[in-house]
C-alpha positions, -999 to +999 in steps of 0.1 A: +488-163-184+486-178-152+499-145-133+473-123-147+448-140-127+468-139-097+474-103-098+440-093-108+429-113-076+457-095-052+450-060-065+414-070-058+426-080-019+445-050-018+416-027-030+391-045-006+411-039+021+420-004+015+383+004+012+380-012+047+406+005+062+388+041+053+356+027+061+374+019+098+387+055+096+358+076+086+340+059+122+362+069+144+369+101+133+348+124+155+345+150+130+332+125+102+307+112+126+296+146+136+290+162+103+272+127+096+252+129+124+240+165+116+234+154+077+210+124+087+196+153+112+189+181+087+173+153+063+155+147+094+141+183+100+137+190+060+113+160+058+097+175+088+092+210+073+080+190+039+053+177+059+043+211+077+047+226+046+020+205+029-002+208+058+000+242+059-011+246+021-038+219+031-026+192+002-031+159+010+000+131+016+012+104+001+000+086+027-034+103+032-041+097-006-031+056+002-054+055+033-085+073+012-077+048-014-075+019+010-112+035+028-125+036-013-118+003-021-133-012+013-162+011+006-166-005-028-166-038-019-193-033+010-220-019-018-211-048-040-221-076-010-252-049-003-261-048-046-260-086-044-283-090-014-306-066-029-308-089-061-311-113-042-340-098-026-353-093-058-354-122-073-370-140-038-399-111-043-399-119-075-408-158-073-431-149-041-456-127-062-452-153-092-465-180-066-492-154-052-503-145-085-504-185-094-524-191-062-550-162-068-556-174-101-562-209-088-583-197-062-612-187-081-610-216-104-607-241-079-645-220-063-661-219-093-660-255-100 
């Protein structure tokens, strides 16, 4: 029972460093790095064109539609400070003509006596 481990372990070595040796090779073969280079590169220029494409047919990005959603919320939560100033503003008004009405009815009162 004890060998099975042992194997399972040394194949796993063996499989590791095989893997690492191909890695090693695939780098410095010039061919592997060129067609590599001009995979990341079409990727590159197909993005590109994605984007042109969408500009062209005048469609919004995914990051146009982030930044409007971004200018929305800010938006928002500048007319919720300016709703609560303005009921604020109401309820000071409010209490000011309470205290002028209380002190127009005192006047005459106070006059007549």
């Amino acid at each position: 029972m004890t060998a099975e481990p042992a194997d399972s372990a040394g194949i796993r070595a063996r499989g590791e460093e095989a893997l690492g040796e191909l890695a090693q090779t695939l780098v410095d073969n010039p061919v592997f790095s060129s067609a590599l280079a001009r995979a990341l590169g079409a990727g590159e220029r197909a993005a590109s064109a994605q984007r042109q494409a969408i500009g062209a047919l005048n469609l919004a990005a995914s990051s146009d539609v982030e930044r409007l959603e971004q200018r929305l919320r800010s938006f928002s939560a500048r007319l919720e400070a300016i709703e609560d100033q303005l009921d604020d503003l109401a309820r000071d008004l409010a209490a000011v003509r309470r205290e002028a009405a209380a002190q127009g009815s005192e006047a005459p009162s106070e006059t007549g006596t």
